[in-house]
TORDRENGU-98034 format. One record per atom (N, C-alpha, C): residue in one letter; x, y, z. Coordinates in steps of 0.2 Angstrom, whole numbers, plus 2048, in hexadecimal, padded with zeros to 3 digits. Layout:
BEGIN
AXYZ
...
***
This chain:
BEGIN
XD71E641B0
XD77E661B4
XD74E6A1BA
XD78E6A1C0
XD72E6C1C5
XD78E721C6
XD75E761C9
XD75E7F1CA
XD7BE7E1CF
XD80E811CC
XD87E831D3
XD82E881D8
XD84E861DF
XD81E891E6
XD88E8F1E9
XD84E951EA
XD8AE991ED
XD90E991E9
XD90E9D1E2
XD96E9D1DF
XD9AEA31E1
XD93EAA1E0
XD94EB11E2
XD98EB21E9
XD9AEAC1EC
XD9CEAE1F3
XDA5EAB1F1
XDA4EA81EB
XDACEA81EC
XDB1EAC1E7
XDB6EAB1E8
XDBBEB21E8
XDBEEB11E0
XDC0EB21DB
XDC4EB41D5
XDC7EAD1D3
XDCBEAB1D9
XDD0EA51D7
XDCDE9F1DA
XDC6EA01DD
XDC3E991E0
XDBEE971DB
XDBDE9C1D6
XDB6E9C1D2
XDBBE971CA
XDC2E9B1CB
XDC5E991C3
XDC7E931C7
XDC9E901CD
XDCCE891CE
XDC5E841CE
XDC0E871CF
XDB8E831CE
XDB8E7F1C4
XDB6E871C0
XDB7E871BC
XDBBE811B7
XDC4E801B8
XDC6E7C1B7
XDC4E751B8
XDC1E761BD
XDBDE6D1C0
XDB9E6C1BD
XDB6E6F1BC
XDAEE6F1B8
XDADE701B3
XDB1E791B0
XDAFE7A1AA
XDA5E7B1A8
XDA5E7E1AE
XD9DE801AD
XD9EE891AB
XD99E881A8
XD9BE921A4
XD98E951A8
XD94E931AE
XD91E971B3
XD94E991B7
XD9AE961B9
XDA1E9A1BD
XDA1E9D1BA
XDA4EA11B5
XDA5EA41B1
XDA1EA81AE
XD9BEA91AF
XD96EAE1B0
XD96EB21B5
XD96EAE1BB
XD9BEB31C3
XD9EEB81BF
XDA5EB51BF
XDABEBA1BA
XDA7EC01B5
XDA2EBC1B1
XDA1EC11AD
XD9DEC71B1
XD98EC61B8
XD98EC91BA
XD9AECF1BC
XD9EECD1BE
XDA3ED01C4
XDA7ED81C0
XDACED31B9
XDB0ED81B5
XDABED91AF
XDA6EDA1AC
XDA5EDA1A7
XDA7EE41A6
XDA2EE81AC
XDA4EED1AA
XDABEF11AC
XDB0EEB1AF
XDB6EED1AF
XDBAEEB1A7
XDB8EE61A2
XDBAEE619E
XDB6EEA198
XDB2EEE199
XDAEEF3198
XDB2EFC197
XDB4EFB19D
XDB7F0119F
XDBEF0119D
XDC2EFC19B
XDC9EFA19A
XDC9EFA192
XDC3EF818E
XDC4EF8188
XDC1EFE185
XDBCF02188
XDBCF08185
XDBFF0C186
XDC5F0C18C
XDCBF1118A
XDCFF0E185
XDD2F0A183
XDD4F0B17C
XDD1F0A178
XDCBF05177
XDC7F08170
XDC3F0F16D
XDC2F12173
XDC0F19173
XDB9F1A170
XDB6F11170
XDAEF1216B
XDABF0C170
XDA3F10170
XD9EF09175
XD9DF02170
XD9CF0216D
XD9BEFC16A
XDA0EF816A
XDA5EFC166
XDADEF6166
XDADEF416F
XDABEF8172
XDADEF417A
XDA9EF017B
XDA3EF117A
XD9CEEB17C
XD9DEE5177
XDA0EE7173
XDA1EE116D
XDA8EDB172
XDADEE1172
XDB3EDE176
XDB3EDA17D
XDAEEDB180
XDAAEDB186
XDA9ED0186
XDA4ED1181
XDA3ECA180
XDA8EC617D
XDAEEC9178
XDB3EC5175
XDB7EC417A
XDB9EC617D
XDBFEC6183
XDBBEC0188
XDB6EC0189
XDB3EBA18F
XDB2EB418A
XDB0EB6182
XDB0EB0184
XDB6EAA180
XDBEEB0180
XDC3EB0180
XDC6EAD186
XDC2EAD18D
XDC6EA9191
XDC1EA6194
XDBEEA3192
XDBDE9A192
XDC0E9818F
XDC4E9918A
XDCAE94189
XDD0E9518D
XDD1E9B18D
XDD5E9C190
XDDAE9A196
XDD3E9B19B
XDD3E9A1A2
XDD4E921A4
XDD4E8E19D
XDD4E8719E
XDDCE8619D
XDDFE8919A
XDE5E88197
XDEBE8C19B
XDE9E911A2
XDEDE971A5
XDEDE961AC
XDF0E951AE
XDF1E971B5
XDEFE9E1B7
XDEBEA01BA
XDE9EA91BE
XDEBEAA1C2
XDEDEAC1C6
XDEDEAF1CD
XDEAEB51D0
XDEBEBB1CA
XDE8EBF1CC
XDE3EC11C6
XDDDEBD1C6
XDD8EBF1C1
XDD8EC61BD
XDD6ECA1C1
XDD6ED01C0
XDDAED41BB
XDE1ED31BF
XDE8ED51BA
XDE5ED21B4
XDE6ECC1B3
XDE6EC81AF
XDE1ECA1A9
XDDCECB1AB
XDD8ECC1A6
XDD9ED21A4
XDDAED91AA
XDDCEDE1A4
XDDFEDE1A1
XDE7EDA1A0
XDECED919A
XDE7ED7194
XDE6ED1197
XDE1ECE192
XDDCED218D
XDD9ED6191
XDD3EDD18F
XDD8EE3189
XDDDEE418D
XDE3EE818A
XDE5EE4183
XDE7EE0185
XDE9EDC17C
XDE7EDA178
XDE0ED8178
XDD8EDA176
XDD7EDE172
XDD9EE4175
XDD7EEA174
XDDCEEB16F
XDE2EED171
XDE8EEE16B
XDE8EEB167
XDE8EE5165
XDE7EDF15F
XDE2EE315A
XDDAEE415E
XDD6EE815B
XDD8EED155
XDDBEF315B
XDDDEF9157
XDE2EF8153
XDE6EF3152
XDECEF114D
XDEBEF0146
XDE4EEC148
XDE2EE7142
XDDCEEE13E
XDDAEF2142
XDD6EF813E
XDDCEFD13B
XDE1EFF140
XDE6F0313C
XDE9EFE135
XDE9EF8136
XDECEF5131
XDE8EF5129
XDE0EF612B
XDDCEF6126
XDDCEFD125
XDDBF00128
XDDCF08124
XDE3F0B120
XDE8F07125
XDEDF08122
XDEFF04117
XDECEFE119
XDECEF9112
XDE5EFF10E
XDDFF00110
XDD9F0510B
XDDEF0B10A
XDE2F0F10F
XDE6F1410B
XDECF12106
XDEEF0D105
XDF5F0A103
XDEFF080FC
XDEBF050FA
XDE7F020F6
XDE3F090F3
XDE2F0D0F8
XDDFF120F2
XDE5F170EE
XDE7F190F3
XDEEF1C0EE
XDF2F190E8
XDF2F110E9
XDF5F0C0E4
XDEDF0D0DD
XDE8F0C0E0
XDE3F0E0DB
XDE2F130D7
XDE4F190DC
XDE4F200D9
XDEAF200D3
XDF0F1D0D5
XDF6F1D0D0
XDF4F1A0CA
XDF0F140CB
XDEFF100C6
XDEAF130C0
XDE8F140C6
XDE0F1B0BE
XDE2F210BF
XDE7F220C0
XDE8F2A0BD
XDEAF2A0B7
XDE6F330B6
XDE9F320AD
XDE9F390AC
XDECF3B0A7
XDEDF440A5
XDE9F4509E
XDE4F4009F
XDDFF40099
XDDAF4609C
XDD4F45096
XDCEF4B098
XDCAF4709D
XDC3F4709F
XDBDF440A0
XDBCF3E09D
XDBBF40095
XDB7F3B091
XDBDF35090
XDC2F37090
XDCAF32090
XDC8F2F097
XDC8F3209A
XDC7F2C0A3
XDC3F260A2
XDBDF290A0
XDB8F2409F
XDB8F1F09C
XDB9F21093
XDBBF1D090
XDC2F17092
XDC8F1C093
XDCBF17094
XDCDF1409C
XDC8F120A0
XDC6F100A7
XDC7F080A6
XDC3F070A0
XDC2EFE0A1
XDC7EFD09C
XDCCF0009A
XDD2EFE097
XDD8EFE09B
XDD7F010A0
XDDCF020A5
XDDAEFE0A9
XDD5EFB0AB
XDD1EF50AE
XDD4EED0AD
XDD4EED0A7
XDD6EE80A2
XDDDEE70A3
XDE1EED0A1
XDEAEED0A2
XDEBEED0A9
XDE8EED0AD
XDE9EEC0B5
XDEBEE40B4
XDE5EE20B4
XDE2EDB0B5
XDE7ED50B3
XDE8EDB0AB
XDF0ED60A8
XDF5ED80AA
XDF7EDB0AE
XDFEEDA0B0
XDFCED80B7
XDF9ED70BB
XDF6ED30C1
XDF8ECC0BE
XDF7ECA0BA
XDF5EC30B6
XDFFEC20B3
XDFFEC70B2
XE08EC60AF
XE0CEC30B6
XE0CEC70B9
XE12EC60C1
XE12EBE0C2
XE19EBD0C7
XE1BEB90C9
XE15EB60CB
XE12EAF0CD
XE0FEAC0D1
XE0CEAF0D8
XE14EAE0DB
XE11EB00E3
XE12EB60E2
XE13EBC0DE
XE12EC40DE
XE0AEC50DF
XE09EC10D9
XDFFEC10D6
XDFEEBF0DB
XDFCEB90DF
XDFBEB40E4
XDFCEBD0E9
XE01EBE0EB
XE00EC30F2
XDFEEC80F2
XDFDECD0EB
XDF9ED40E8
XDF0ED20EA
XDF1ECB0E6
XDE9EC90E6
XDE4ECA0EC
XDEBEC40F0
XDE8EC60F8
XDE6ECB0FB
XDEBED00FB
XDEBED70FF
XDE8EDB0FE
XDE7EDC0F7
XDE3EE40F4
XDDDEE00F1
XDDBED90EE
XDD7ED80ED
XDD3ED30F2
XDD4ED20F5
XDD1ECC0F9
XDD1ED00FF
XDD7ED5101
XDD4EDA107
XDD8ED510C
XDDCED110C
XDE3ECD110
XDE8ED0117
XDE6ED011C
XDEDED411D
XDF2ECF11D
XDFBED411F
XE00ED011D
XE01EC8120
XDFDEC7127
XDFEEC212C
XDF8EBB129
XDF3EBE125
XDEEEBB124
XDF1EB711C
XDF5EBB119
XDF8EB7113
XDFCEB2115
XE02EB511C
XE06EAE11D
XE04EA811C
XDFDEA8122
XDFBEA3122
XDF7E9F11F
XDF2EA3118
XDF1EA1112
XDF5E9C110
XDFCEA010E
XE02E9E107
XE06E9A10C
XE07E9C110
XE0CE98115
XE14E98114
XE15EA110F
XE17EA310E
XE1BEA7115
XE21EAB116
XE22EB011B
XE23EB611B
XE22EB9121
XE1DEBF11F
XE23EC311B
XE2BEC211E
XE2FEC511B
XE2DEC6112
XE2AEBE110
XE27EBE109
XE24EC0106
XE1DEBF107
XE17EC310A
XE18ECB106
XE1CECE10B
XE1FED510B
XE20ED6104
XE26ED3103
XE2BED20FC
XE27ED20F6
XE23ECD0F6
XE1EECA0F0
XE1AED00EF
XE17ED60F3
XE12EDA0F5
XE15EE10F0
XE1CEE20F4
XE20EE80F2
XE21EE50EB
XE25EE00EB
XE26EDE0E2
XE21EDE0DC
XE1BEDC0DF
XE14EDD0DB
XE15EE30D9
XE12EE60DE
XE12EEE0DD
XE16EF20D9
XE1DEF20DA
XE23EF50D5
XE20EF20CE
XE22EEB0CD
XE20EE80C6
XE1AEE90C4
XE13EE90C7
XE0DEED0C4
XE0FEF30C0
XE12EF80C6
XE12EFE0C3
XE17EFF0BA
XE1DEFA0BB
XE20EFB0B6
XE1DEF80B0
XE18EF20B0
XE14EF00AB
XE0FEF60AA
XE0CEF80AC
XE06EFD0AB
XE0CF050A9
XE10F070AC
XE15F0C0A6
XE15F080A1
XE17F0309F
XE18F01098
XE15F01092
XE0DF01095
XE05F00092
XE02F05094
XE07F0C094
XE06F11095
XE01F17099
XE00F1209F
XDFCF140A5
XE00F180A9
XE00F1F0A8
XE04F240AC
XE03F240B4
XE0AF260B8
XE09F280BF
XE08F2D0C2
***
């Protein structure tokens, strides 16, 4: 493939109408020239960390080689900070999502193994309360098990079951909340205190 001649001399929307013609990544190396540390500076204001931006720096470009085939631009720039911005926010949603599901998950855990026993009772009955989990996991509804399984065990978010199960999320939700209630009333039963 022979070497594009004077790319650096043309302008944002002369590089991205080249580009659609061609489809060479080296238009697009221009680009990445150009914005890399404006995509740099954009994502480390919301990320607030170097890494997450240098990481996002390269997902984002190479996010629009697709993109840029399938979008009308006008105004690159704009464009790509939206771009940079929703990037970024997608990021911090799907991290508060997981810290939010490891706080929901260790709480539901802590309920699950608490006990008003001594020490030596803990221990002992740890792999019994281990066991009576797993059976009542194993009792629930289908798609209860099916949606607990995914979330807490398999580590799921709600979005990532939909399209698993192909279930909706209103479902999803339900199945999730439902487990949980009906766990807890199986394990009161087999006398695993709250």
């Amino acid at each position: 493939m022979k070497k594009l001649k004077n790319i650096s001399g043309l302008n944002d929307n002369k590089l991205i109408l080249l580009y659609k013609k061609k489809f060479d990544k080296e238009i697009l190396g221009e680009l990445y020239i150009r914005y890399t540390e404006f995509v740099f500076l954009v994502s480390i204001k919301y990320l607030k960390n170097v890494d997450d931006s240098k990481d996002s720096v390269m997902q984002i470009f190479e996010k629009i080689f697709e993109d840029l085939k399938k979008h009308d631009v006008s105004n690159f720039k704009s464009w790509l900070y939206t771009v940079t911005r929703n990037h970024c926010l997608m990021k911090l949603r799907k991290e508060q999502l997981k810290r939010k599901k490891y706080t929901e998950y260790k709480k539901d855990s802590e309920i699950v193994m608490e006990s008003d026993d001594d020490l030596h009772q803990r221990e002992t009955g740890l792999d019994r309360r281990t066991v009576l989990l797993n059976k009542a996991i194993e009792e629930l509804k289908p798609k209860q098990k099916e949606c607990i399984n995914l979330f807490y065990l398999k580590e799921k978010t709600y979005a990532e079951i939909v399209k698993i199960t192909g279930y909706t999320f209103n479902n999803v939700k339900s199945y999730i909340q439902n487990g949980k209630r009906n766990l807890r009333i199986k394990l009161l039963k087999v006398g695993i205190k709250y």
